[in-house]
Backbone of each chain as ProteinMPNN parsed JSONL, in Angstrom:
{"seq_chain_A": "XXXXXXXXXXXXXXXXXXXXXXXXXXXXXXXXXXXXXXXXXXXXXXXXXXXXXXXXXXXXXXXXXXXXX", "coords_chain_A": {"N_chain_A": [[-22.805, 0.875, -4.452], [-20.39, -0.235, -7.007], [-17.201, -0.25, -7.255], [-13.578, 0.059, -8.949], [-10.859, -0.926, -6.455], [-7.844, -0.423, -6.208], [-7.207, -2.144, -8.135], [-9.526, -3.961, -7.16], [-12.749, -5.378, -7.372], [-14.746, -4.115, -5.577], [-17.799, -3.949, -4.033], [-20.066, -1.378, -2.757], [-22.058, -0.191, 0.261], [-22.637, 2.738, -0.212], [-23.705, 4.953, -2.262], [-22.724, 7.487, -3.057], [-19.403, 8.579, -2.501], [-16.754, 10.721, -1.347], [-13.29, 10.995, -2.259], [-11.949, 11.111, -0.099], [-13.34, 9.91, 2.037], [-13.73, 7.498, 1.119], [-10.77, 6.611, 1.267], [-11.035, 6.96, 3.857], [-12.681, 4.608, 4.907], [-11.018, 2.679, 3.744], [-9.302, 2.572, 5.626], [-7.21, 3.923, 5.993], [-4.799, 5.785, 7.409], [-3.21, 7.942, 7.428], [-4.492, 10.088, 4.816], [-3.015, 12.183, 4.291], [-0.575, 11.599, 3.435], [-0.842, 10.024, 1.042], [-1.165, 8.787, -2.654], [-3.81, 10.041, -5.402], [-5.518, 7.877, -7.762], [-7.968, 8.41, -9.871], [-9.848, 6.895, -12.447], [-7.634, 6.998, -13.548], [-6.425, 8.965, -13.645], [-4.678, 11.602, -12.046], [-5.417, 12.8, -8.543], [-5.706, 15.947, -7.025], [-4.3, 16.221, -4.069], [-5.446, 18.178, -2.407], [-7.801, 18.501, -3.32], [-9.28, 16.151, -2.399], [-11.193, 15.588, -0.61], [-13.481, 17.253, -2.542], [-13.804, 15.7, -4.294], [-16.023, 13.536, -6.087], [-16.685, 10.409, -5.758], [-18.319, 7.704, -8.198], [-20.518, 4.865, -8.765], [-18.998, 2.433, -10.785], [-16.192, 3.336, -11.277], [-12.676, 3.575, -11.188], [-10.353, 3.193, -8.719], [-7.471, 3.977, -7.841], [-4.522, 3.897, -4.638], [-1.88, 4.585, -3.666], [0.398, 4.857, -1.158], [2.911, 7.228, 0.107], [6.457, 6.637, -0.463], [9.126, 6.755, 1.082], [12.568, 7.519, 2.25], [15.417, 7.107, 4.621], [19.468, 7.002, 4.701]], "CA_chain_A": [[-22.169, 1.044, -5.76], [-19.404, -1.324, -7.447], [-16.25, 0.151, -7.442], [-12.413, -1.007, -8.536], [-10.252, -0.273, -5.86], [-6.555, -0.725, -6.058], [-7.691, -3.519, -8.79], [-10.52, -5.223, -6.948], [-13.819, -4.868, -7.308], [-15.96, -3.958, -4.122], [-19.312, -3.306, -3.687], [-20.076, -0.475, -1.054], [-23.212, 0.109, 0.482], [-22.761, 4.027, -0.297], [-24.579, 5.461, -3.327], [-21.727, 8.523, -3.098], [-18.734, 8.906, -1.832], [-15.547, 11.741, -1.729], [-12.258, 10.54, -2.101], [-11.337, 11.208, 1.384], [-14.046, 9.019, 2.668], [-13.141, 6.114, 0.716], [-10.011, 6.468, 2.106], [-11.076, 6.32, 5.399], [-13.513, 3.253, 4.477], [-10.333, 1.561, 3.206], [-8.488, 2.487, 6.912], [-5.683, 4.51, 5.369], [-4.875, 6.582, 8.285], [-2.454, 9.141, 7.032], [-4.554, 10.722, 3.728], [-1.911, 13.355, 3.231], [0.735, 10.698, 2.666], [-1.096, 9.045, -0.423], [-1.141, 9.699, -4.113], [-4.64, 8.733, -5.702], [-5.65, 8.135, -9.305], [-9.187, 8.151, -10.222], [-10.142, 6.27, -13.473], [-5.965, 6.439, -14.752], [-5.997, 10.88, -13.452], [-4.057, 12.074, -10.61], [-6.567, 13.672, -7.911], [-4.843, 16.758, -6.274], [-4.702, 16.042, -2.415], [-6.336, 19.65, -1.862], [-9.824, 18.092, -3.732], [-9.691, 14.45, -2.026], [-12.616, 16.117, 0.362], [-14.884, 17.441, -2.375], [-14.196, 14.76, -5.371], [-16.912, 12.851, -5.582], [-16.842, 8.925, -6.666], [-19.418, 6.966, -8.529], [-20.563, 3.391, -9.432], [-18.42, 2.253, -12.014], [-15.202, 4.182, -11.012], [-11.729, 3.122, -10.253], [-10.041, 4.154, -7.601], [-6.13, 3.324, -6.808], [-3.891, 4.517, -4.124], [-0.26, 4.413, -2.771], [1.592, 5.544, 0.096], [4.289, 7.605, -0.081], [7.49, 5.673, -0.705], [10.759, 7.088, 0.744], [13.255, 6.954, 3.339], [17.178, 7.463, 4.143], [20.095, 5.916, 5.525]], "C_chain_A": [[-20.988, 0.101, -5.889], [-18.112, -0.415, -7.694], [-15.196, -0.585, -7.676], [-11.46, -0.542, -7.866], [-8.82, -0.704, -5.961], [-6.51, -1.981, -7.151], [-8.514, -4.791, -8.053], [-11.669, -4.396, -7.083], [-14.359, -5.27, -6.034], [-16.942, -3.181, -4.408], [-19.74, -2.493, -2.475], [-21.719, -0.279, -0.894], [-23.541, 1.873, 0.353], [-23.015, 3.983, -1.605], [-23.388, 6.213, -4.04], [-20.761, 8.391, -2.706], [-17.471, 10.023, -2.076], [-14.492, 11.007, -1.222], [-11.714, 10.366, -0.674], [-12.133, 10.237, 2.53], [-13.743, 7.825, 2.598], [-11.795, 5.713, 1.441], [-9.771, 6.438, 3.428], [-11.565, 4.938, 5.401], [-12.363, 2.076, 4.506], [-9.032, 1.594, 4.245], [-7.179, 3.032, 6.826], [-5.84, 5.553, 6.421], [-4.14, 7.723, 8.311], [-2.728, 9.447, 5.379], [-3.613, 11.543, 2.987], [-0.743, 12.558, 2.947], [0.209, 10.006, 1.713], [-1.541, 9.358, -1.327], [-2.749, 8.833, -4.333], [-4.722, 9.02, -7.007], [-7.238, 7.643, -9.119], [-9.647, 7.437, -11.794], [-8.571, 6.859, -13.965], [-5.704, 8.507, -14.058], [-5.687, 10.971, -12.266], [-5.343, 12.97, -9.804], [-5.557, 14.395, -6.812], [-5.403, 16.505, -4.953], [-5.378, 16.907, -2.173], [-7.846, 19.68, -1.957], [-9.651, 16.805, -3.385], [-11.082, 14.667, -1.321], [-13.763, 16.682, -0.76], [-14.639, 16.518, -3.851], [-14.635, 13.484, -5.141], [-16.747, 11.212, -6.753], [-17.842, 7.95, -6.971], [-19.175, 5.439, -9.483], [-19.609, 3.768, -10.834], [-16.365, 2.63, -12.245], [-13.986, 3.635, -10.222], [-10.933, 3.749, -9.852], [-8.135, 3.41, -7.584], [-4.859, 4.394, -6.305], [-2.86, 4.485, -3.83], [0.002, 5.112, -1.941], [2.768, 5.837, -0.969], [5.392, 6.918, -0.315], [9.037, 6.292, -0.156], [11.255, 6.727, 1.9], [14.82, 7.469, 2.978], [18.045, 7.186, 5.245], [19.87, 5.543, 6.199]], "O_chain_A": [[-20.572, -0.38, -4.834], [-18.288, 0.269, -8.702], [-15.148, -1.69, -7.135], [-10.902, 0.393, -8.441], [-8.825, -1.879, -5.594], [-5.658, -2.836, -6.911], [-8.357, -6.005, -8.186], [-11.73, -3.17, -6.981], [-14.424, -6.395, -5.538], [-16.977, -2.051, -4.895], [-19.741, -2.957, -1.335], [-22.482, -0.231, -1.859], [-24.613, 2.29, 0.791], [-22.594, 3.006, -2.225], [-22.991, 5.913, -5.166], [-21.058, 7.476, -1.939], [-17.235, 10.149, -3.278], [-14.506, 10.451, -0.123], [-11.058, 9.384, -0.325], [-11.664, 9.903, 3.618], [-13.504, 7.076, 3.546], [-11.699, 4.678, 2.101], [-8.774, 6.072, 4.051], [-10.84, 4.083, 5.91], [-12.499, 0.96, 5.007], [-7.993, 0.971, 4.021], [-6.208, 2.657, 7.482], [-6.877, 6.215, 6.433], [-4.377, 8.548, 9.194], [-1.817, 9.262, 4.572], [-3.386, 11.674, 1.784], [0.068, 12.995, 2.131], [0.968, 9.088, 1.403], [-2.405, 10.232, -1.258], [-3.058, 7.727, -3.887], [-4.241, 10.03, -7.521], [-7.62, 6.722, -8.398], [-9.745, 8.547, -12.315], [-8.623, 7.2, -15.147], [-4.611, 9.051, -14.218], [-6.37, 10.449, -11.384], [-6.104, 13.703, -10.437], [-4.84, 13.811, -5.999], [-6.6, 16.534, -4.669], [-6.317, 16.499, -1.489], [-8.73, 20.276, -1.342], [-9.957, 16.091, -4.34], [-12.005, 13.879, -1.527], [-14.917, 16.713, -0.332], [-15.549, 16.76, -4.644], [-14.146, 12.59, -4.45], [-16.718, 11.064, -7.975], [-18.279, 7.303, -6.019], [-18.352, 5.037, -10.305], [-19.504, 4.757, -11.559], [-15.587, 2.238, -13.115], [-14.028, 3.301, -9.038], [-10.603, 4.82, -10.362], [-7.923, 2.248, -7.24], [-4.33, 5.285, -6.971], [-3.176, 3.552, -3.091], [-0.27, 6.299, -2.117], [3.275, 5.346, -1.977], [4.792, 5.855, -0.479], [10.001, 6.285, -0.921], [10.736, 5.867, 2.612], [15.336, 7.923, 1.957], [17.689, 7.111, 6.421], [20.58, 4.664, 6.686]]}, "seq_chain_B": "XXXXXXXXXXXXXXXXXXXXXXXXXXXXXXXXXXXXXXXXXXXXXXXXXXXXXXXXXXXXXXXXXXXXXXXXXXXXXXXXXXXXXXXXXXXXXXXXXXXXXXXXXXXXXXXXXXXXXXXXXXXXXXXXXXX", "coords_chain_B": {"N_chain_B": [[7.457, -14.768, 7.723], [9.4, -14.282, 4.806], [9.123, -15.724, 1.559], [12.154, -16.076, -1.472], [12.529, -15.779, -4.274], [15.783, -16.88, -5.603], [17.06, -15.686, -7.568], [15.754, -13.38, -7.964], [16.635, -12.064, -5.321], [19.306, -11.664, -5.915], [19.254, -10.226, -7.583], [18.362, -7.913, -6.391], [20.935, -7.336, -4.932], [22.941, -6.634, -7.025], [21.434, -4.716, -8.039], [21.665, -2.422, -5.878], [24.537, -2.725, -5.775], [25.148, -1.601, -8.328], [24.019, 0.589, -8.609], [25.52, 2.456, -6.392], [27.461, 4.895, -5.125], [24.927, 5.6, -4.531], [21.641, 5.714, -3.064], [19.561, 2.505, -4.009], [16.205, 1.837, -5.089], [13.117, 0.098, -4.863], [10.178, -2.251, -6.196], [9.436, -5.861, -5.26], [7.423, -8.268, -6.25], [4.774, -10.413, -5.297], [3.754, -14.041, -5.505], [1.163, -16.454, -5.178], [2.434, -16.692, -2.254], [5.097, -16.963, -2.796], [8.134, -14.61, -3.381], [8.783, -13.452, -6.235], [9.327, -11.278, -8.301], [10.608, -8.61, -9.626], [11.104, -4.987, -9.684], [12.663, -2.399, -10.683], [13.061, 0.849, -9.999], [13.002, 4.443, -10.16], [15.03, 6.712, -8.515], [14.432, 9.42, -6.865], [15.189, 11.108, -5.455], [17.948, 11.13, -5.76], [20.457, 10.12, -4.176], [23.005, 10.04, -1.725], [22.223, 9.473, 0.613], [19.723, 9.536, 1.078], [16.078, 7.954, -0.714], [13.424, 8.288, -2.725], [10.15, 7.741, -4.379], [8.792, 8.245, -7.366], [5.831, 9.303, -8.017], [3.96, 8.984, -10.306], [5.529, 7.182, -11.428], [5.211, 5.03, -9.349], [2.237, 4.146, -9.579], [2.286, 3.137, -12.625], [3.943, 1.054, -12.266], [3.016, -0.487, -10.53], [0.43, -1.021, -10.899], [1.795, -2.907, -13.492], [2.595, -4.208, -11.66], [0.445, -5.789, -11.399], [-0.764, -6.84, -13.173], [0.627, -8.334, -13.855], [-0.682, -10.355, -12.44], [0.677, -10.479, -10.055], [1.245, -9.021, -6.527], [2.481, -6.019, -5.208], [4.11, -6.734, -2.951], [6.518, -5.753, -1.152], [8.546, -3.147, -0.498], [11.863, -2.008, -1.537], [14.783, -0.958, -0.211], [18.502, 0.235, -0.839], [20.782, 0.07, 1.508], [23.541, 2.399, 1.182], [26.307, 2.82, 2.794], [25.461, 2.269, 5.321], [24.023, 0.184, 8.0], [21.816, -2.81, 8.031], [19.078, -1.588, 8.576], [16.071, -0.37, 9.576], [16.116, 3.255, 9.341], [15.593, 5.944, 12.073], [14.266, 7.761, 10.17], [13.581, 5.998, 8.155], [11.96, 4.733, 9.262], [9.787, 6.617, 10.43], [8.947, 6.711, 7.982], [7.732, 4.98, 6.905], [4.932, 4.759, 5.771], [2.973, 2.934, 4.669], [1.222, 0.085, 5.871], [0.81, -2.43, 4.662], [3.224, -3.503, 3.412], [6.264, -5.714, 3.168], [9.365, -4.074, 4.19], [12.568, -3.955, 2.878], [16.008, -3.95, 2.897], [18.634, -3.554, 1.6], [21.815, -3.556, 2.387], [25.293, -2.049, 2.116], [27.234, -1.687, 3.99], [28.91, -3.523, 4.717], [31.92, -5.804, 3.95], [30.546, -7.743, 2.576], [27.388, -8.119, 1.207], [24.57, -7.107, 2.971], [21.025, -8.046, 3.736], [18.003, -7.554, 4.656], [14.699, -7.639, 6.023], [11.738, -6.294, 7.148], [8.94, -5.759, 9.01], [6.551, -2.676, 9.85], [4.413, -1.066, 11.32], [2.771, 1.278, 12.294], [5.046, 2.779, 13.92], [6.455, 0.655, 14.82], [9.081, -1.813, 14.87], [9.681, -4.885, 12.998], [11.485, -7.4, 12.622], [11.649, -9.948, 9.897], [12.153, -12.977, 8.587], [13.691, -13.984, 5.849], [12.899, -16.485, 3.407], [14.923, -18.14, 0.986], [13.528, -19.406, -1.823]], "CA_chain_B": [[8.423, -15.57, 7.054], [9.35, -14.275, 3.24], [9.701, -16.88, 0.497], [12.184, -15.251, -2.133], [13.115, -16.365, -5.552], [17.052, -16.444, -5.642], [17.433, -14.703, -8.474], [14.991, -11.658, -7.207], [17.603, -11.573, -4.317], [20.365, -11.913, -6.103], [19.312, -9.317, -8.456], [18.616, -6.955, -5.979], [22.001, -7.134, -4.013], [23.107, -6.312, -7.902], [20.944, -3.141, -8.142], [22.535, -2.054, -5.324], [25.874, -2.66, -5.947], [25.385, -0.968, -9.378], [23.622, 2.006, -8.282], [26.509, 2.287, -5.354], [27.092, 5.223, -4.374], [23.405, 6.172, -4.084], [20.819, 4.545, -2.534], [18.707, 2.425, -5.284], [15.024, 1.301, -4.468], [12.127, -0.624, -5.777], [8.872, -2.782, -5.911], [9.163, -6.76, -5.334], [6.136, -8.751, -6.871], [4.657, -12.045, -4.728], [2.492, -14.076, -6.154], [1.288, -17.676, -4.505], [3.114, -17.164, -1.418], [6.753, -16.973, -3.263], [8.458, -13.007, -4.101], [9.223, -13.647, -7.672], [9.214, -10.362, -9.349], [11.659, -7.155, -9.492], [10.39, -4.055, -10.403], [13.949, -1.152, -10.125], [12.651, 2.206, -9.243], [14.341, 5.91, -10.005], [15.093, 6.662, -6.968], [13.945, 10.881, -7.53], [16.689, 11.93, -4.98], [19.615, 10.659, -6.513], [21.046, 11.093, -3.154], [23.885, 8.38, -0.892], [21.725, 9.535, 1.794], [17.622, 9.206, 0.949], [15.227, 7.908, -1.659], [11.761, 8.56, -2.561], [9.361, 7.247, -5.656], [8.135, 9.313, -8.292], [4.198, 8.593, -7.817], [3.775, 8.438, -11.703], [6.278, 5.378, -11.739], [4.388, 4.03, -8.6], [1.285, 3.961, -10.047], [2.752, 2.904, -13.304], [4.705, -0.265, -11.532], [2.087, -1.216, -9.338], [-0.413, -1.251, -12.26], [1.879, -3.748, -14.454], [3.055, -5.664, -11.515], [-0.627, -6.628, -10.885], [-1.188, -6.954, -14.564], [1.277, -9.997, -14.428], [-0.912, -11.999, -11.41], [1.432, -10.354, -8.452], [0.955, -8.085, -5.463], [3.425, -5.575, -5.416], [4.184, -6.656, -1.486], [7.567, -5.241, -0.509], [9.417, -2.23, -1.134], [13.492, -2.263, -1.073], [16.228, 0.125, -0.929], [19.432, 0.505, -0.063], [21.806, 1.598, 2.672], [25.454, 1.665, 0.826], [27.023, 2.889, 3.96], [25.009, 1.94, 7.096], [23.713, -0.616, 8.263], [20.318, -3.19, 7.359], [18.184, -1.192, 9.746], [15.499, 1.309, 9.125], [16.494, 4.363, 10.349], [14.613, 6.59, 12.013], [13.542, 8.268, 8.793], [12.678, 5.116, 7.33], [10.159, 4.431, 10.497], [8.859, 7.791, 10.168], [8.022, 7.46, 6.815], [7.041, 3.474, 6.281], [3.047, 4.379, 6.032], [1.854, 1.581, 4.432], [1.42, -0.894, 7.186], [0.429, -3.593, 3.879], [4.564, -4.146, 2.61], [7.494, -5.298, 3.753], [10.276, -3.454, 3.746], [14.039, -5.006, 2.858], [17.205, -2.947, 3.356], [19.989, -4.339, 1.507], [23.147, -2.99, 3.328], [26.769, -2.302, 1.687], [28.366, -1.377, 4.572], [30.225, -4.513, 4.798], [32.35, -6.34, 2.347], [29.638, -8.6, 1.96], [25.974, -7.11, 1.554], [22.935, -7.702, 4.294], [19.618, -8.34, 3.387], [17.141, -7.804, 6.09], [13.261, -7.556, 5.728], [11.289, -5.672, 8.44], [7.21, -5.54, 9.115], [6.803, -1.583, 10.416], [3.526, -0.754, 11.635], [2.691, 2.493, 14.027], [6.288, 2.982, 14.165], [7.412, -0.257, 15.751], [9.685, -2.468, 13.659], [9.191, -6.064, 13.431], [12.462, -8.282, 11.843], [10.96, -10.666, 9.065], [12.591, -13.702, 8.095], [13.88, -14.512, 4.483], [13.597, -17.749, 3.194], [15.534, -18.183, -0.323], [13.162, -20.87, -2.269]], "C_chain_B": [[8.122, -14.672, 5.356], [9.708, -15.052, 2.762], [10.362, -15.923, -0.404], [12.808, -16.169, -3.068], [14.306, -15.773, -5.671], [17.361, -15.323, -6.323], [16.593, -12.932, -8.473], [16.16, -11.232, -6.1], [18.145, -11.344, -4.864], [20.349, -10.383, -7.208], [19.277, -7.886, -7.511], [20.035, -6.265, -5.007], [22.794, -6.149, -5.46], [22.591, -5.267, -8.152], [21.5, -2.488, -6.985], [23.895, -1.614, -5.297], [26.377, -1.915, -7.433], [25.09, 0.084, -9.09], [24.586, 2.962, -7.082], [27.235, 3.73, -6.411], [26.163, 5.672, -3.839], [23.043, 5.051, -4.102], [20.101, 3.884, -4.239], [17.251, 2.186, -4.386], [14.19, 0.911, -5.799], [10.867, -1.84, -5.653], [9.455, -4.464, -5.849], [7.813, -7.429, -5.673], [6.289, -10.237, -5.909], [3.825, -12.375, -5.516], [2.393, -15.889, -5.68], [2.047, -17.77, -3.88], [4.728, -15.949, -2.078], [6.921, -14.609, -3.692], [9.032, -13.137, -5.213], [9.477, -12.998, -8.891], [10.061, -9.029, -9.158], [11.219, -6.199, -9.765], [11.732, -2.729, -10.04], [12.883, -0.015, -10.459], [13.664, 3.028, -9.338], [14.276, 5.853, -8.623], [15.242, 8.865, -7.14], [15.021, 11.65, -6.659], [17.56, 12.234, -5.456], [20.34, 10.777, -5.329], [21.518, 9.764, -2.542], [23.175, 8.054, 0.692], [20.152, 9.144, 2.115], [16.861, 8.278, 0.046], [13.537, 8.234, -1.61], [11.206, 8.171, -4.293], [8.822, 8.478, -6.019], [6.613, 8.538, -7.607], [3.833, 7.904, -8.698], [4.059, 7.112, -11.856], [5.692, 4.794, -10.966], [3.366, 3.488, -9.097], [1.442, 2.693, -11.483], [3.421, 1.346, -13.192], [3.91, -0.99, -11.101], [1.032, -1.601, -10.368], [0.148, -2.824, -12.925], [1.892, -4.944, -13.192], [1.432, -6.601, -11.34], [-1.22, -7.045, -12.422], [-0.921, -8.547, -14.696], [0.891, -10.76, -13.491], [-0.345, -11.349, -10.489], [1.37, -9.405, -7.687], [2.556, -7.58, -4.936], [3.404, -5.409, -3.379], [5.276, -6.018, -0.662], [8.431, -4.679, -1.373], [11.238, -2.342, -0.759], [13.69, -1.072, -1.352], [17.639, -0.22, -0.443], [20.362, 0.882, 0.625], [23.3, 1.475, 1.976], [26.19, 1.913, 1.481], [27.145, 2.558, 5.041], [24.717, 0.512, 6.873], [21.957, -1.164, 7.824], [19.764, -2.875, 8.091], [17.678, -0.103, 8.982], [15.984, 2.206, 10.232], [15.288, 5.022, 10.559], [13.585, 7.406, 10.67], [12.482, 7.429, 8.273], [11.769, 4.558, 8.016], [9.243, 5.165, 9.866], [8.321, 7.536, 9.109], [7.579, 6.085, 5.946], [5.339, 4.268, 6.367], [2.103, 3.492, 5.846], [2.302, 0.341, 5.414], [1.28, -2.636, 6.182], [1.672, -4.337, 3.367], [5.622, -4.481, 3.659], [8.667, -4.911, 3.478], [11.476, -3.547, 4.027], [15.051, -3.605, 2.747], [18.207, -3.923, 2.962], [21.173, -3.348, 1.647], [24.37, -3.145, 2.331], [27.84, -2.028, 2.433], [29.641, -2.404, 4.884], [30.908, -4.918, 3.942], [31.328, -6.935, 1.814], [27.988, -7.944, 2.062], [25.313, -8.033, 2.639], [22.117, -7.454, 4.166], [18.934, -8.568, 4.804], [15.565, -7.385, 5.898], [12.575, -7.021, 7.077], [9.495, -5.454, 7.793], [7.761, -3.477, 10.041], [5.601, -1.12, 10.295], [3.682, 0.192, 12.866], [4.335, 2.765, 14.392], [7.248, 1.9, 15.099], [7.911, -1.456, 14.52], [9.81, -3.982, 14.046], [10.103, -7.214, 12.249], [11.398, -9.338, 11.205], [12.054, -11.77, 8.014], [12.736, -13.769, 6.492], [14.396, -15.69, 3.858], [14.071, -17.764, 1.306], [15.08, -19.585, -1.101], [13.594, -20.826, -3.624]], "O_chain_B": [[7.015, -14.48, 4.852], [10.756, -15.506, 3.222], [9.739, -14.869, -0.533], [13.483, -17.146, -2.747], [14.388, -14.554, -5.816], [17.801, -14.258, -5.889], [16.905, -11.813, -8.88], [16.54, -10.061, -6.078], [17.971, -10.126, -4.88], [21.332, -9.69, -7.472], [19.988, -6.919, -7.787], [20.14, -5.128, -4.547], [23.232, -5.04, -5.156], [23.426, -4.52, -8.662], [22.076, -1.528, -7.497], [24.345, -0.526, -4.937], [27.552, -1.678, -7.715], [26.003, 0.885, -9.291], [24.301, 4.153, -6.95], [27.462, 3.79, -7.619], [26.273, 6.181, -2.723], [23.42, 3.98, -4.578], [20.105, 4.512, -5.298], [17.225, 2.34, -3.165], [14.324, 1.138, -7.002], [10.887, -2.297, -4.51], [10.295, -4.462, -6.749], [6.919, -6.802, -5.104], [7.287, -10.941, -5.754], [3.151, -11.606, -6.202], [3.402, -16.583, -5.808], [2.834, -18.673, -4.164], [5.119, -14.802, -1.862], [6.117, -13.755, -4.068], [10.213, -12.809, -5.092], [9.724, -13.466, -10.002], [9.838, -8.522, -8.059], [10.404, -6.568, -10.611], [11.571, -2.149, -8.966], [11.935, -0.212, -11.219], [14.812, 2.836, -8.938], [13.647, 5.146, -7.835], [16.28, 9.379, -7.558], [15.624, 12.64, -7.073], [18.026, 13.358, -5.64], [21.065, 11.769, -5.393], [20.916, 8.694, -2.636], [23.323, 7.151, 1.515], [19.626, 8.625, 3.1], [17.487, 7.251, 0.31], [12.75, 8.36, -0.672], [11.941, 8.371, -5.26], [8.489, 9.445, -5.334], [6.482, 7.521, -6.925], [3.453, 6.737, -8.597], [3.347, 6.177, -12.222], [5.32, 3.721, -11.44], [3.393, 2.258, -9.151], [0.877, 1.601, -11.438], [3.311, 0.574, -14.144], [4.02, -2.208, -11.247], [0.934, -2.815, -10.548], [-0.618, -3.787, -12.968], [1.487, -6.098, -13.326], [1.356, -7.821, -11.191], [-2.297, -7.639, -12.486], [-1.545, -9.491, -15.181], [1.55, -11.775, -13.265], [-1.041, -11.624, -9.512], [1.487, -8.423, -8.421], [3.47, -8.268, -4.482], [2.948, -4.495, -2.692], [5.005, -5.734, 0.505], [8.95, -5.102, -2.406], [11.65, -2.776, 0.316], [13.214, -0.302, -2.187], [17.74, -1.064, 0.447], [20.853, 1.998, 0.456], [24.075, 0.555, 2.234], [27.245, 1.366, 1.161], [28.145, 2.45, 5.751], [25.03, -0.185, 5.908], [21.069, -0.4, 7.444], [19.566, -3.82, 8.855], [18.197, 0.701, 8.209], [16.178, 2.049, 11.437], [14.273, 4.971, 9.865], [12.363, 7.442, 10.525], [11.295, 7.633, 8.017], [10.832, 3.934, 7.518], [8.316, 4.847, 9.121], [7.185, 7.986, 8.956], [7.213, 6.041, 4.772], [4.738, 4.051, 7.419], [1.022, 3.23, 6.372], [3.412, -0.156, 5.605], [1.532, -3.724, 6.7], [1.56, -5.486, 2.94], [5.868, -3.844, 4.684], [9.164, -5.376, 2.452], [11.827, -3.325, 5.186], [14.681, -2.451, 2.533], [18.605, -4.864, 3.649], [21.292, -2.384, 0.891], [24.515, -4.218, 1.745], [29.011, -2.027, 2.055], [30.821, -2.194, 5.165], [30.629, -4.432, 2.845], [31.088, -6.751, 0.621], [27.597, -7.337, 3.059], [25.483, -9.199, 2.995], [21.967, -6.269, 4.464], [19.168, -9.373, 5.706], [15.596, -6.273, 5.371], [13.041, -7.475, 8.122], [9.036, -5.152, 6.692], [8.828, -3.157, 10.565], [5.378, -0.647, 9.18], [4.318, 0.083, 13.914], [4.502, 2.985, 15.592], [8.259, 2.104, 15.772], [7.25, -1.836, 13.554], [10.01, -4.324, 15.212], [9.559, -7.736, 11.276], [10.383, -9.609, 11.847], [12.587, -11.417, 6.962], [11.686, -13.562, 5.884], [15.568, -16.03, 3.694], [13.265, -17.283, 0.509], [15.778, -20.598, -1.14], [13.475, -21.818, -4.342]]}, "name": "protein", "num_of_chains": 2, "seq": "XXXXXXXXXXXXXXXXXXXXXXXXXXXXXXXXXXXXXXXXXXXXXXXXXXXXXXXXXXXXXXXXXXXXXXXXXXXXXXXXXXXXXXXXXXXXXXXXXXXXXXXXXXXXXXXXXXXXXXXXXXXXXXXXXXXXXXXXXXXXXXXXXXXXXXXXXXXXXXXXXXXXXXXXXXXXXXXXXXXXXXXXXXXXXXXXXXXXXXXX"}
C-alpha cells in the first residue's frame, strides 16, 4: 500500500497495518513517547494497537518535546 | 557540523533573552544543508526550570515548516540560569534520535550556544558553523 508518512510517500509491502506497527516499521523505539495524527486527527495512544491504516492514508508522528534546566 | 543562518542564531539568543526568566523553546527549519528557519514555540510549562511542546503546535509547526521546502531538524531551548548542557532531564527525554538539540545558555553575561547529537542517552557536542 502507498502511504504519506511524516510527508513522504512510501510504498509498503503490507496490505494492513495498526498504528503501532508502522511505528515499529519506521524504528521508533519508544511508542508511548509519540503523538500521531492520522489523515490531520489525533490517534489516542491507548488505540495505536488496534487502529488500523490503509492505502491512501497519512500518517505523521513526533516525539515528545521537553526537557529542563 | 551545523550550518546556521546568522540571523536564525541571532534571533534565537533574542527569544531567549525575551522570554528570560523562563525557559523559551522551538523548531529550527534546514533546508539544502544550511538552518535557515525559526519556528518560537509556547513553551506549555511556563516554568525557569522545564519546557515541553503542546503536540497540537508540533504538529501544526512541523506541517508548515515542511510546507516551506525545510526539515524541521533541530529543536532549541533555553537554560537562563545553567549552563549549555543537557541535563539529565534533557537526556532522559531527547527521544528523537533524528534532531539536534541547541541549548542557548544565559547563565553568563554573554549567552552560549551549543548544539548536541543525543542518541540512547549518550550526548554527542555538534559544531556550529554561522554561514
Amino acid at each position: 500500500m502507498e502511504l504519506t508518512i511524516n510527508g513522504e510517500v512510501k510504498v509498503l509491502v503490507e496490505s494492513k497495518l495498526t498504528v503501532v506497527q508502522l511505528l515499529s516499521s519506521e524504528n521508533v523505539k519508544s511508542p508511548d513517547m509519540v503523538s500521531v495524527q492520522l489523515n490531520g486527527e489525533f490517534v489516542e495512544r491507548a488505540k495505536f494497537s488496534e487502529t488500523t491504516i490503509k492505502s491512501g492514508d497519512e500518517l505523521d508522528f513526533l516525539y515528545f518535546m521537553g526537557g529542563g534546566r | 557540523m551545523l550550518k546556521m543562518k546568522k540571523d536564525v542564531y541571532d534571533d534565537m539568543i533574542t527569544h531567549a533573552k525575551d522570554g528570560f526568566p523562563l525557559e523559551v523553546c522551538g523548531y529550527l527549519g534546514e533546508k539544502d544543508g544550511i538552518v535557515s528557519l525559526i519556528c518560537k514555540m509556547q513553551n506549555t510549562d511556563e516554568s525557569n526550570e522545564h519546557f515541553t511542546f503542546d503536540p497540537a503546535e508540533q504538529f501544526e509547526v512541523v506541517k508548515k515548516i515542511r510546507k516551506d521546502g525545510h526539515r524541521a531538524s533541530v529543536v532549541y531551548h533555553s537554560h537562563p540560569e545553567t549552563p549549555s548542557r543537557p541535563s539529565e532531564e534533557d537526556i532522559r527525554l531527547a527521544y528523537d534520535p533524528n534532531v539536534s538539540y541547541i541549548i542557548v545558555s544565559l547563565a553568563e553575561s554573554k549567552p552560549v550556544v551549543k548544539s548536541f547529537r543525543i542518541k540512547n542517552l549518550s550526548v554527542t557536542l555538534e559544531e556550529i558553523e554561522i554561514v
